[in-house]
N, C-alpha and C positions, 0 to 999 in steps of 0.2 A: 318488359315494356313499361314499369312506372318508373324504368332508372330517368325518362326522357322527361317526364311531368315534374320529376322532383328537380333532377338537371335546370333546368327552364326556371322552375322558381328559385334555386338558389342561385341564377345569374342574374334573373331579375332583383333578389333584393341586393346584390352585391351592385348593380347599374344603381338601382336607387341611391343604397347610400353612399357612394361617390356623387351622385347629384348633389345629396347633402351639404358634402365636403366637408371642411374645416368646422362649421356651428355644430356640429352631431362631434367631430373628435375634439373641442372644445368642453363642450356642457359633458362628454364623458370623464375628461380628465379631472375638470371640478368634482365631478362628483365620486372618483376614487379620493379626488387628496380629503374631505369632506369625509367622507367612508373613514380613513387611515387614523385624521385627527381625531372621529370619535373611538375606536378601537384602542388609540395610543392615550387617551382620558380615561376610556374603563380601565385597562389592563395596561398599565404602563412597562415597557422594556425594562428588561432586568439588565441592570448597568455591573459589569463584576467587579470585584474586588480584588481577585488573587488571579494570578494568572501561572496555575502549576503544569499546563503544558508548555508554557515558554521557559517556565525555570529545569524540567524533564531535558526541553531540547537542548536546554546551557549546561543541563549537568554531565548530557551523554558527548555534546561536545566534546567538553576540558576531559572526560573520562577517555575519550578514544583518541583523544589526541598527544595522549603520554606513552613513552615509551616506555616497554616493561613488555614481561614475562607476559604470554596469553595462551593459555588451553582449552583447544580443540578438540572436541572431541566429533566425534564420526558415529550415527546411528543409522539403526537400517529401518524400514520404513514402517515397523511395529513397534523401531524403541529401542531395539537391543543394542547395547554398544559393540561396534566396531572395532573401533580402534582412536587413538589419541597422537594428539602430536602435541610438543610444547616451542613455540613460537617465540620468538622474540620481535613480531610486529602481529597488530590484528589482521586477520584474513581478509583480505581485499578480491572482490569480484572482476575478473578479467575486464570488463566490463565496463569497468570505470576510466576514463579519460582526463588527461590535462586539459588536454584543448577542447574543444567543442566538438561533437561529431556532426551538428547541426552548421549551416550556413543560412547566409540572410537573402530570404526570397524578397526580389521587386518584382511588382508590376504597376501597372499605370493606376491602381484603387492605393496603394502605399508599399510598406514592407512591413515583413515579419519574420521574428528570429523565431524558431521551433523551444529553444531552450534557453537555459540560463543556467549556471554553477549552482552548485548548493552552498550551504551556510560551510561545508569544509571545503572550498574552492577546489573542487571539481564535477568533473559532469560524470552522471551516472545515468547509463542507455535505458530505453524504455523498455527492452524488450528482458525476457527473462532470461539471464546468463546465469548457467552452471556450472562455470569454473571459479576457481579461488586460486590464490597463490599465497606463500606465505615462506618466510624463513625457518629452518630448522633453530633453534636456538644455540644447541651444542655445537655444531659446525657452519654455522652460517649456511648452509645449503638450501635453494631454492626447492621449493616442494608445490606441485600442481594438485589440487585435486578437482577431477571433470567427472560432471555423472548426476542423475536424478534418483539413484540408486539408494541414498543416503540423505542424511538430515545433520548440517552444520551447529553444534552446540559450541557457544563460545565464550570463555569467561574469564577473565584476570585470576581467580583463585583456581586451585584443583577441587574440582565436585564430588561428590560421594556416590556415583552409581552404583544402586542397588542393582544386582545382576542374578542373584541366585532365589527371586520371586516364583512362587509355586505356584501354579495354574491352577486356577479354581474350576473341576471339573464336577459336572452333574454326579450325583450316589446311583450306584446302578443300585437294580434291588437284586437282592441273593436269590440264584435259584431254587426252585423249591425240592424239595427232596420228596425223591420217586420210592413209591411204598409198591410193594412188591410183587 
């Protein structure tokens, strides 16, 4: 029964300050920009200097966009290798699109497109795809791999997986020896 009392008073101050109107959203605005200006005197914005995640995004660019040798390798979901393939293109998620799989909604408020290409002109879905495709190198043959089963490692050189790591197990303690 106090939902009604409290209901009541937050309609009533919601009727008020529309009575207000504009002088109450006025003297509020002033007084954030007012707020902003003294915040941005004390503690001025840090302007950068270097900008090493757009140089990252330009390196992996020009890095994925040559053609060459690519190994695959295939883990399972602790780590252990699998199995490898060596590619002569990088693995590509079924996923990915030429064209757009979005189209452009109107209605009478405007329009809106859902997406846009990426920086390598094409669209890549939102949702999570677990297929890959890629070329065998030695034979040019088309190779699918589908499955949540495993973990895509990928990299222009051949890696070194260590594979023969020894489980580090608790000491038991030695039985005691029974006397007689």
């Amino acid at each position: 029964m106090r939902i009604i009392p409290i209901a009541c008073a937050l309609l009533g101050a919601l009727i008020l300050a529309g009575c207000k109107g504009d002088d109450d959203l006025k003297k509020s605005g002033e007084t954030q920009k007012k707020v902003m200006a003294q915040a941005q005197n004390a503690v001025p914005a840090y302007h950068p200097r270097a900008f090493p995640a757009r140089e990252d995004i330009n390196w992996y660019l020009r890095e994925t966009e040559k053609r060459g040798t690519w190994f695959i390798y295939a883990l399972s979901m602790t780590g252990q290798p699998l199995f490898y393939i060596v590619s002569d293109m990088k693995p590509r998620n079924i996923c990915i699109s030429i064209s757009s799989p979005d189209r452009k909604i109107s209605s009478s408020g405007g329009s809106v497109v859902m997406s846009a290409p990426a920086l390598d002109g094409v669209y890549y879905g939102g949702a999570g795809c677990d297929s890959y495709y890629m070329r065998d190198a030695a034979t040019g043959g088309y190779i699918e791999l589908s499955g949540r089963a495993f973990t895509l490692v990928t990299s222009r050189a051949p890696l070194f997986l260590e594979t023969d790591l020894k489980r580090l197990e608790p000491k038991m303690a030695e039985p005691e020896a029974r006397t007689g």
